[in-house]
N, C-alpha and C positions, 0 to 999 in steps of 0.2 A: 537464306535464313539458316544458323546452325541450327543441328541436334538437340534435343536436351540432353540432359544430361541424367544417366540412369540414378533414383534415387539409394540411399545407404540401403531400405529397409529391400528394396527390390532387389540389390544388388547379392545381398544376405541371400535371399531365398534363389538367385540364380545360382549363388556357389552351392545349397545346398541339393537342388535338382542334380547337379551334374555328379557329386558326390555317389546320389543314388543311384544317377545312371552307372558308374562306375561300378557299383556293388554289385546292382542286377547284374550287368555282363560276368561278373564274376561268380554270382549264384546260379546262371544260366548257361555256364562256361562256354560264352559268346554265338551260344545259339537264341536265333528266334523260337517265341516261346508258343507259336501258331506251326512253323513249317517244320522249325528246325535247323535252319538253313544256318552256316556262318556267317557273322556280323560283320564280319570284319571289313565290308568296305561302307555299311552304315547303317543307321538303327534310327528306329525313334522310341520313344519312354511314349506307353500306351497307357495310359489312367484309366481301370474296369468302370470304378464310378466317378464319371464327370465333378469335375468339381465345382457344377454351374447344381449340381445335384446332391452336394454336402460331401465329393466326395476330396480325398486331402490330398492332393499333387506329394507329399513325402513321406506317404504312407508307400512301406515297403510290398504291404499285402496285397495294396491296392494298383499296383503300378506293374507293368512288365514290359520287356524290350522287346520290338517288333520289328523283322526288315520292313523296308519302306513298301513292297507290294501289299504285307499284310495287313502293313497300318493303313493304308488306304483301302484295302477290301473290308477292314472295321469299322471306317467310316464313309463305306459306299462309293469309294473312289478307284477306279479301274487302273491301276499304275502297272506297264507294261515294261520289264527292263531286259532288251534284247541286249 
């Protein structure tokens, strides 16, 4: 069974995610915004207020860049990178 196929309006809002991802690390100068740590082998984009919660996936204010330990210690998940 193929894929579907990602729609225009979804595709919109994934280039505009990445944009912001882009910005953060630049307003962050590629630090995590919990440790501190360099990003530089990977990040995830941490939204303060959920947007199951009215919060906006491209709000600048609302969003910050997280190594993957921290993103997961914000949502409870024990990620270990030996």
């Amino acid at each position: 069974m193929p894929l579907r196929s990602v729609s225009y309006k979804r595709r919109l809002q994934l280039e505009a995610e990445k944009q912001l991802t882009a910005k953060l690390f630049i307003k962050q100068n590629g630090d995590c915004a919990d440790c501190g740590c360099n990003l530089g082998w990977g990040s995830a984009k941490h939204e303060i207020t959920f947007r199951s919660k009215g919060g906006d996936p491209l709000d600048e204010n609302n969003c910050m860049l997280l190594c993957l330990p921290c993103h997961g210690k914000r949502h409870g998940i024990n990620l270990r990178m030996d």
